[in-house]
N, C-alpha and C positions, 0 to 999 in steps of 0.2 A: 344797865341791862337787868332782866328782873334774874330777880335768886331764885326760881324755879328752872334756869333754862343750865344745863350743863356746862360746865368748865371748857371741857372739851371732847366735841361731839366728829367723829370720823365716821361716814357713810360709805361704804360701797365703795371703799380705795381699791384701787387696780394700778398697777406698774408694770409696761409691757417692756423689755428689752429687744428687739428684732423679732418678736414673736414669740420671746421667750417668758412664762410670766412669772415675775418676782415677787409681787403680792398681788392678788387675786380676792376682790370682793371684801376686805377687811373695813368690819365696823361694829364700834365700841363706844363706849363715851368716859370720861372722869372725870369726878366731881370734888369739890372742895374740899380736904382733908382726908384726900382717900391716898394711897400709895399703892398705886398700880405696878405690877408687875408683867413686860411679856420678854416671854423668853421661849426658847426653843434652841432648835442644834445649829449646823453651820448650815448657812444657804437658808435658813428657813424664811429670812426677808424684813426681819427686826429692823437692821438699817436702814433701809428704803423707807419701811413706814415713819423711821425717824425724819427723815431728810424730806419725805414730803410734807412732813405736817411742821418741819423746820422750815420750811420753802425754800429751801435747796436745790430740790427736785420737780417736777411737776407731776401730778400724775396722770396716766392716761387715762381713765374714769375715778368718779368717787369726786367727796370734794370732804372738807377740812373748817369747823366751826369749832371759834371761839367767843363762847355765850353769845351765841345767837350770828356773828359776826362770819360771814363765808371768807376763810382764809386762803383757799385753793389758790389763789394765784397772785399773793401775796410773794415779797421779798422776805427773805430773812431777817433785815432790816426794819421792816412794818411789819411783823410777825411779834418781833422784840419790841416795839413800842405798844402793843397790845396786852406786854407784860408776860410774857414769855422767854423763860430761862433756859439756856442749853447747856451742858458741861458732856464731855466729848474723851472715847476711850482713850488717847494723849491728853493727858493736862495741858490746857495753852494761858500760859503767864508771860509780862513779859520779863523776860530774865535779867536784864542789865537794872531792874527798876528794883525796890526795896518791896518786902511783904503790903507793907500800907500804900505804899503810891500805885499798888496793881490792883487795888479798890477802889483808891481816889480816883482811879483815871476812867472808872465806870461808874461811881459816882456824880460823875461831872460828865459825861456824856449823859447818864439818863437823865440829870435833873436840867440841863444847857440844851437837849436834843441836838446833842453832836461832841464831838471832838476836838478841842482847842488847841492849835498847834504850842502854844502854853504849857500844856498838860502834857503835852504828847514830847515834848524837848523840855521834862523832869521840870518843870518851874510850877509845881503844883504847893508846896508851902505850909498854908494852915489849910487849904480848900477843901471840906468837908472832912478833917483830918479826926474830929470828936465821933463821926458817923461812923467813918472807915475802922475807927480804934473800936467802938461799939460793934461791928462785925464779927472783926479776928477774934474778939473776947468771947464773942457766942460760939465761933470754933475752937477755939480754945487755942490761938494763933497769936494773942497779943504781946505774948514775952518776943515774938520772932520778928514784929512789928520793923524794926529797919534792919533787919538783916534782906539781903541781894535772894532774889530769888533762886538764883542759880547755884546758890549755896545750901538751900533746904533739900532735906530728904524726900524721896517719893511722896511718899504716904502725904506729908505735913502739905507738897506740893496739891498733892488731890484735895485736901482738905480745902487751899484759901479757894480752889477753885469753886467752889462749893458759895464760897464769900464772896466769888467775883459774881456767880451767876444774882444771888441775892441782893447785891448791891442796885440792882433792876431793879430792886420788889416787885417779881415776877408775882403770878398768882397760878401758875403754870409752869412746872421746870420738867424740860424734858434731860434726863440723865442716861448717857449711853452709856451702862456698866462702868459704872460710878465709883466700883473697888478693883478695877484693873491692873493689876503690875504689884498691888499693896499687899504688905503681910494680912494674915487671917487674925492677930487679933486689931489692926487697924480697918478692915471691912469691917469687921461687927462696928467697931465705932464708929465709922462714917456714918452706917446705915441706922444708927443708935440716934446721932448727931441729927439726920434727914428726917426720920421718922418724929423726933422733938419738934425740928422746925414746922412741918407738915401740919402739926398739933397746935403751937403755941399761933402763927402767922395765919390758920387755916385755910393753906394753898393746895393746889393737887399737884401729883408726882408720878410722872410717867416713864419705868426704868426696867432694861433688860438688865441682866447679868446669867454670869453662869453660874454661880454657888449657891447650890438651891439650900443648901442650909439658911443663907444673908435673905433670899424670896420667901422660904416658906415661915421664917421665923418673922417679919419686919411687914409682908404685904398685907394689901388692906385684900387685894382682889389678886387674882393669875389669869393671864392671858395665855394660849399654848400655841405658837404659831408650827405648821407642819408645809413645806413648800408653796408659800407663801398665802395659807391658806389658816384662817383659826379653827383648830378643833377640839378645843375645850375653852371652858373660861367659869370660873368662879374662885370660891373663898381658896387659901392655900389646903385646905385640908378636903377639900371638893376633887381638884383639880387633881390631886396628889394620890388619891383612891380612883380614879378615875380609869376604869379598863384600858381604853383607847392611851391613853395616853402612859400607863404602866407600860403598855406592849413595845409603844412605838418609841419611849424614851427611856425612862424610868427604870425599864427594864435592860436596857441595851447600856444604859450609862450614859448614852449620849450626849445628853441637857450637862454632863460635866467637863465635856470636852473643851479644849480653849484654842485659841489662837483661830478667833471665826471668821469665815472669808464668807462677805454679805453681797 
């Protein structure tokens, strides 16, 4: 695809629930090494844009390109083979498996285009075992390398997931509030961690969160979604001066509230 055309381009998304509507007309695009932020309060419809441009969802207008590629009615499945990363406000590992075999075993589905009952019933071995170790190391997860995943702490858990997502070499990762559940000096690092990768791999990163300290400090660009509606969008420090968005958020505290029902 040529390098003029955007990473990922959203038009005119709409999500109607019974009549109800959850995102309305939402469109943006991100580009190669940019770390996008949108964020907004509860109910503002963050989710849904995730999950349709995840293909999750479908949406009832609007449509969903990646470089140049109309994704709208794509699986999640061919969404991810387009090189599209998700990582999701529960961390999902699988727990009875070791830090490195919950790489290898996406390792070996991206590079196999599938899932080897092999891999999947732990006879995974040497099988991209130098790749998977070269991951954790860039999280900083290699000393953890065969300990049980069900034995790590939160935080270390959001990190491999960050490894899993990667293990795709996505060029595109969409992150649902990516520092959820973690202490505040482990969100700065994640976001320290993401914002390097972002740089070094030059991918683009498409993430809500609430702690607009981790947004305004680490984004390339902010999104402000208002009932399922955007009503600002620029650099963090645009957004952040921004009347409309002081009144309705900023000002209220809202954008800090947690525990968001989408």
């Amino acid at each position: 695809m040529s390098a003029q055309l955007p990473l990922l381009s959203v038009e005119s998304l709409s999500k109607s629930y019974q009549g109800v509507h959850a995102v309305r007309g939402v469109s943006f695009q991100v580009q190669r090494g940019e770390l996008l932020a949108m964020i907004g309060p509860n109910g503002a419809g963050k989710s849904s844009c995730f999950n349709m441009m995840n293909g999750q969802i479908r949406p009832s207008a609007g449509r969903v390109m990646i470089e140049g590629v109309d994704t709208t009615h794509y699986s999640p499945q061919k969404i991810f083979r387009l090189g599209v990363g998700r990582t999701f406000q529960i961390a999902e590992t699988y727990l009875s498996m070791t830090v490195r075999e919950n790489v290898q075993m996406v390792l070996q589905s991206h590079r196999k285009g599938g899932l080897s009952l092999s891999a999947f019933f732990g006879r995974l071995g040497a099988l991209y075992r130098d790749d998977a170790m070269a991951l954790l190391a860039l999280i900083g997860l290699d000393h953890q390398a065969e300990r049980l995943c069900r034995e790590l702490p939160y935080g270390d858990v959001k990190r491999l997931e960050l490894a899993i997502a990667l293990a795709g070499e996505p060029k595109l990762l969409l992150m649902d509030e990516p520092a959820a559940g973690m202490a505040a000096k482990e969100r700065v690092a994640l976001m320290e961690l993401t914002a390097k990768v972002v740089r070094e791999r030059h991918i683009g990163v498409l993430f809500t969160e609430h702690d607009m300290d981790i947004v305004f400090e680490h984004a390339t660009r902010v999104i402000v979604l208002n009932r399922g509606e955007i009503i600002a969008t620029g650099t963090p420090n645009a957004v952040r001066a921004d009347p409309q968005v002081q009144a309705v958020y900023l000002g209220s505290g809202a954008l800090y509230s947690h525990g968001e029902a989408h």
